[in-house]
N, C-alpha and C positions, 0 to 999 in steps of 0.2 A: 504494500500500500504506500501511495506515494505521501510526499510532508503535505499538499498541498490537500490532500484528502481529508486527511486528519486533522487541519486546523482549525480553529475558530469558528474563521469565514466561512469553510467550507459546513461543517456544523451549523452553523444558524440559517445557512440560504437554504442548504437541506429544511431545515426546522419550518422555515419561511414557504417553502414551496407545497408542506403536508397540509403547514397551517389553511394557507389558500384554498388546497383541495379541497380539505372536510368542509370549509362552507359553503365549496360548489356544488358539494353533493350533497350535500344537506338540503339545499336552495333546488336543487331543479332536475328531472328524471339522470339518470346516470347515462343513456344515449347522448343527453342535450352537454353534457360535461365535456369540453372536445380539450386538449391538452393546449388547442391556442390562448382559449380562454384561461383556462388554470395557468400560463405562462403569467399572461400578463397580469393574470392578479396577485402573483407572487413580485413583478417587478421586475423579471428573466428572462433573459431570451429563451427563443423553442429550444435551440442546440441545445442552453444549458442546462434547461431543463431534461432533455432528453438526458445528458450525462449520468442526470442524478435516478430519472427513472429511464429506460429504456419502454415501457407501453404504459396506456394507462390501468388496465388492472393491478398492477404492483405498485403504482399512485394510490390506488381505493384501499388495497388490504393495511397500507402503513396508515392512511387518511382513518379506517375505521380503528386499527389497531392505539390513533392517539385520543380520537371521540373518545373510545370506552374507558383507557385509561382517565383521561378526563372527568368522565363521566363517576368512575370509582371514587375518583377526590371528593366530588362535589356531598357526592352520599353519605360519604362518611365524613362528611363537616356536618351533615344534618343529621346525623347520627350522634354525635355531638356535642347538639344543641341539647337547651334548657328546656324544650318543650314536651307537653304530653306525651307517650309515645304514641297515640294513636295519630296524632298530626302529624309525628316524622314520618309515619310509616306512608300515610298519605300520601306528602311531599315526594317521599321517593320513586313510591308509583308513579305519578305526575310525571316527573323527572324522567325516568326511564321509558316511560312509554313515549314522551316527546323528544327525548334522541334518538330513542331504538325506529319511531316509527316516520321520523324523517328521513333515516337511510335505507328502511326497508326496502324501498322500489330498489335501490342503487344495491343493493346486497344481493335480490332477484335477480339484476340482471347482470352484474360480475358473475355468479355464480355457474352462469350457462358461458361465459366469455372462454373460458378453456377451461379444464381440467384441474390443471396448477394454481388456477386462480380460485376454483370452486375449492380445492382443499386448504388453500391458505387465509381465506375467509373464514372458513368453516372453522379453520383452527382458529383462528383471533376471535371469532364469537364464542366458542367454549371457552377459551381463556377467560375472555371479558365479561362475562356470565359468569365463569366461577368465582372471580373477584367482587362481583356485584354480589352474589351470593351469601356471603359471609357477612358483609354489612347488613344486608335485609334479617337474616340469620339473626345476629345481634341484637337487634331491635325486638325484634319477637319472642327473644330470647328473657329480654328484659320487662316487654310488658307480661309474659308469663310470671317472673320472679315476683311483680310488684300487684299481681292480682290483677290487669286490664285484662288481661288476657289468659286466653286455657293453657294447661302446661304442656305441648304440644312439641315435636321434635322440630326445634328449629331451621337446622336445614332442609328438613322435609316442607314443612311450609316454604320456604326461603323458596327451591325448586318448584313449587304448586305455582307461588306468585311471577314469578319471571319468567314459568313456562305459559301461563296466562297473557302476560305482558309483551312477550314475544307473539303469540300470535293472535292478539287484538291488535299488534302493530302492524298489523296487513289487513286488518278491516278498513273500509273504506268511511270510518264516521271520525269527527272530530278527535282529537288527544281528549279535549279535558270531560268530554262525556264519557269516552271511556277509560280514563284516570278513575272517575268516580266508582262506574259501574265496577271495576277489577277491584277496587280498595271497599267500596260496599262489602262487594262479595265476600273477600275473605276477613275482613276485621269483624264484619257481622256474624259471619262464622265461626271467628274466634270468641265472642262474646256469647253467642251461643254454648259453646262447647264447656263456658266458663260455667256459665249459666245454667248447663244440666248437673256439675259436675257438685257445684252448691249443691244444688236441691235435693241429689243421690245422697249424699254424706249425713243428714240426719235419718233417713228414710233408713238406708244402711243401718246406722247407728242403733236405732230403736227397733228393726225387727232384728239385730245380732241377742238385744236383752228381752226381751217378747216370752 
């Protein structure tokens, strides 16, 4: 690898050219994304840009591979927070369904692009998933402990919610309606299962001495 690879400059224009990406494909079907376009919104020429990617699918897999990372930050700042946990948990829903379902088209159609690209999507999204995972995990973990919620195996829910999340993010209806619908679902479900679990424990109780 050469010095001029490894410097600085070379690192941030890198940085600079992903950054551009993920908001073109965030913005507008993943066809409509052409590399002239992502050139100049990075400030590059084509050439250089070409240097740095040689096609555009190996643009999208880095472009989604810093979204999610991103995405991991954000989460767990609101993980973080002072609030209820029922409204973190919301906010996160919210959150992920409106990244995840902005690049869905753009994930579709990388996907079918080649082979090499279908598998290296495919890996950044389990990756990206399993880091979000653990943050949501957390959360539910914690309203279990403090009685919001049922004592339920957290990464099991964690996986219920994001495999939900992922595919109401190729429903064709707004983010925040279906933000609510998926976070209804399962926190109401959690309250529910709180809520049987109460009511079993004296009934239990009193027919064990009967």
């Amino acid at each position: 690898m050469s010095t001029t690879e490894i410097s600085p400059a070379f690192a941030a224009r890198r940085a600079r050219i992903v950054e551009a990406a993920a908001r073109l494909f965030a913005a507008a079907p993943y066809a409509e994304v052409h590399m002239d376009a992502i050139a100049a919104a990075a400030s590059v020429a084509k050439p250089t840009l070409y240097r740095y990617f040689p096609h555009k699918e190996l643009l999208f897999v880095e472009a989604l591979e810093q979204t999610l990372t991103q995405l991991r930050i954000e989460i767990e700042d609101i993980g973080a927070e002072p609030e209820p946990v029922e409204r973190r948990l919301r906010r996160m829903i919210a959150l992920i369904l409106t990244r995840v379902g902005r690049l869905a088209p753009a994930i579709q159609a990388s996907e079918t692009a080649s082979s090499q690209s279908a598998a290296d999507s495919r890996r950044v999204l389990r990756q990206g998933f399993r880091n979000l995972r653990a943050a949501i995990g957390s959360i539910v973990a914690e309203g279990g402990r403090d009685g919001d919620f049922a004592p339920v195996d957290p990464d099991l829910a964690a996986l219920a919610i994001l495999g939900s999340v992922r595919m109401a993010a190729h429903a064709r209806i707004g983010a925040h309606e279906l933000s609510d619908a998926v976070a209804d679902l399962f926190i109401n479900g959690l309250r529910a299962a709180e809520a049987r679990s109460r009511r079993a424990a004296p009934a239990l109780t009193s027919g064990a001495f009967a």
